[in-house]
C-alpha positions in Angstrom: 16.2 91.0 25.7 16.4 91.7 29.5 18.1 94.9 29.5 15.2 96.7 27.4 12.9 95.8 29.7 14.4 96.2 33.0 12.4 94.3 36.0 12.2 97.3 37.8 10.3 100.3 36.9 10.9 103.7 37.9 8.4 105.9 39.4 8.5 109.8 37.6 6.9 112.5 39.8 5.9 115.4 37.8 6.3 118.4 40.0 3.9 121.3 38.7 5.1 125.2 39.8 3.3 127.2 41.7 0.3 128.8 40.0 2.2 132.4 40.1 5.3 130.8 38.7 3.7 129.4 36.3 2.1 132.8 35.0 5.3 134.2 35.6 6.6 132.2 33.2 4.4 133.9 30.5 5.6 136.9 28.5 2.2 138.5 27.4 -0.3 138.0 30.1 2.4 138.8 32.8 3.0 142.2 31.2 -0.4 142.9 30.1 -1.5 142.4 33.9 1.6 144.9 34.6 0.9 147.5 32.7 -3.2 147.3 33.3 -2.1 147.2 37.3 0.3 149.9 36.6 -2.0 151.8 34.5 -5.0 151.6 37.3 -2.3 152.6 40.6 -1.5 155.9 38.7 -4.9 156.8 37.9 -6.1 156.1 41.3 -3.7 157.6 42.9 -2.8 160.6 40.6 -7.2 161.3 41.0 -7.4 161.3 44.6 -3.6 162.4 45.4 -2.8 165.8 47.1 0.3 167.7 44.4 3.0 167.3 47.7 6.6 166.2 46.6 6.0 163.0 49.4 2.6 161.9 48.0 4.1 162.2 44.3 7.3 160.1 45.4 5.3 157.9 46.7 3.0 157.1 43.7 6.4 156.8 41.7 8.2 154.3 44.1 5.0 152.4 44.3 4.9 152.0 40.2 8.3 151.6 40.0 8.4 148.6 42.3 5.4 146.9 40.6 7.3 147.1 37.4 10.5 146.2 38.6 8.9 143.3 40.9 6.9 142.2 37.7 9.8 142.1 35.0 11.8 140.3 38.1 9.4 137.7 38.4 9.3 137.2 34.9 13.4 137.0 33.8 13.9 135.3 37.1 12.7 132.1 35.0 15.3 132.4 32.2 19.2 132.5 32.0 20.8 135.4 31.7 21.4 135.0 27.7 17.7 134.8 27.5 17.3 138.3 29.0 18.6 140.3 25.8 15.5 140.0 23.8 13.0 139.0 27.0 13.3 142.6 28.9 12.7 144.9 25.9 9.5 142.7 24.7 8.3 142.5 28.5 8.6 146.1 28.7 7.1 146.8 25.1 4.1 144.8 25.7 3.8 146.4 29.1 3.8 150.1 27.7 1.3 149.1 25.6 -0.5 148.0 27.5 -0.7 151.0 29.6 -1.6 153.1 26.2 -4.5 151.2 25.5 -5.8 151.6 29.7 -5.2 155.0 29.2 -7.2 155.5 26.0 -9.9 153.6 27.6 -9.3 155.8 30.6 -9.6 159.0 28.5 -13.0 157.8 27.5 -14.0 157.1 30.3 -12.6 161.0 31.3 -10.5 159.6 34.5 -6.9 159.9 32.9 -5.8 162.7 34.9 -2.6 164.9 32.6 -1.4 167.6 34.8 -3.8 169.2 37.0 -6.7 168.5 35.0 -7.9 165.4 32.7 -6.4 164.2 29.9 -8.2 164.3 26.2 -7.5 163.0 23.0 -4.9 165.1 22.2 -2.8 164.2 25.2 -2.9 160.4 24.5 0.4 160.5 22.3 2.2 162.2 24.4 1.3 159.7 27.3 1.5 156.7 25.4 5.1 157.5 24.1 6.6 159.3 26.7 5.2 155.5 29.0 6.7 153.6 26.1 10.5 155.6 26.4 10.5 155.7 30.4 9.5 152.0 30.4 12.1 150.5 27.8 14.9 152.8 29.7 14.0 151.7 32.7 13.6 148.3 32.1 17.1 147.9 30.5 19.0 149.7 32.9 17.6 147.7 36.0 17.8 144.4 34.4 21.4 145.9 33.7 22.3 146.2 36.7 20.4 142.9 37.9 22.3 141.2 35.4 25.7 142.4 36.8 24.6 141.1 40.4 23.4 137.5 39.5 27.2 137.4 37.5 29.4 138.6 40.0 27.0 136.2 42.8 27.5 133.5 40.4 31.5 133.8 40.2 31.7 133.9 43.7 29.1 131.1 44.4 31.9 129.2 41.7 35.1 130.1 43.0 33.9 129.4 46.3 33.1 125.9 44.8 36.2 125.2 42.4 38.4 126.1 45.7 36.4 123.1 48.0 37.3 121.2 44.9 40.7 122.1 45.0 41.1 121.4 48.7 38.7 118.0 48.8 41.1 116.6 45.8 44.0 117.0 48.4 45.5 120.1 46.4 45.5 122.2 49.5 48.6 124.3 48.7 46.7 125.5 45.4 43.6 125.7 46.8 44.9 127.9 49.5 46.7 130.0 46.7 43.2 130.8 45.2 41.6 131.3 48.3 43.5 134.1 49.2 43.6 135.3 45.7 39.6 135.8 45.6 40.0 137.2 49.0 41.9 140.2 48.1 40.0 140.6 44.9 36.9 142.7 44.8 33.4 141.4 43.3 33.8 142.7 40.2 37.1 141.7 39.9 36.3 138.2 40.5 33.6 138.7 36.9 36.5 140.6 35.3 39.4 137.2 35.8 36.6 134.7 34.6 
């Protein structure tokens, strides 16, 4: 009967995240926040902006890294597998999102369209063109983020099977495979796993 209850106890620490991780770890509210934020920037900006190339580039890279910051914060949480089905409904939800701000914008006759405001007529076009730029967008940079955190994660574990290698006292193999990865490139290094 002593070894179901053992004389010692153990202490469990529950560690809580960070309040932003933890809302980071939400699908819905973290993109609804996006594409309201998103939504506000543009009209803000595209309002009280002057029609130079700069100023224009600006507003873009500024959306863009919102976006791209939020969706990071967001997969960042899961594995990569996860990702497939996470980025398009992240950036579903998101676009919207940013169609019902601008509807509500429209109303409110602050959705600028061009050089002058945007009406009821001009709502579809916004709201799908958002929907296709943000769905493109999101899938090709979580592409390519993708490709980054696996050819980092190769390297991080051939790195580590090598120290293996060498602390097990197979130095001549482990000195084989060093060189090996050495001469191989990053993507090469994905491509033999």
């Amino acid at each position: 009967m002593t070894s179901f209850f053992p004389r010692t106890t153990i202490h469990w620490h529950l560690e809580e995240p960070a309040a932003l991780r933890r809302f980071s770890l939400w699908i819905v509210p973290m993109a609804v926040l996006t594409g309201f934020v998103v939504r506000g920037v543009r009209a803000a900006m595209l309002a009280n902006l002057d029609t130079s190339w700069t100023a224009l580039g600006f507003y873009y890279g500024l959306t863009a890294l919102l976006f791209f910051s939020a969706l990071t914060a967001h997969v960042g949480n899961y594995p990569l597998r996860q990702w497939l089905w996470r980025v398009p409904v992240f950036a579903s939800v998101e676009a919207a999102t940013e169609a019902v701000a601008s509807a509500g914008l429209i109303r409110l006759g602050r959705e600028p369209f061009g050089t002058s405001m945007a009406t009821w007529s001009d709502w579809s076009t916004l709201a799908w063109g958002g929907f296709a730029y943000r769905l493109l967008a999101a899938v090709v940079f979580a592409g390519l983020m993708a490709a980054i955190v696996m050819a980092v994660r190769a390297t991080l574990l051939e790195a580590d099977e090598v120290q293996a290698m060498e602390a097990e006292g197979d130095r001549e193999t482990g000195q084989l495979r060093r060189e090996s990865l050495e001469m191989a490139g990053p993507i090469e290094r994905v491509i033999k796993r």
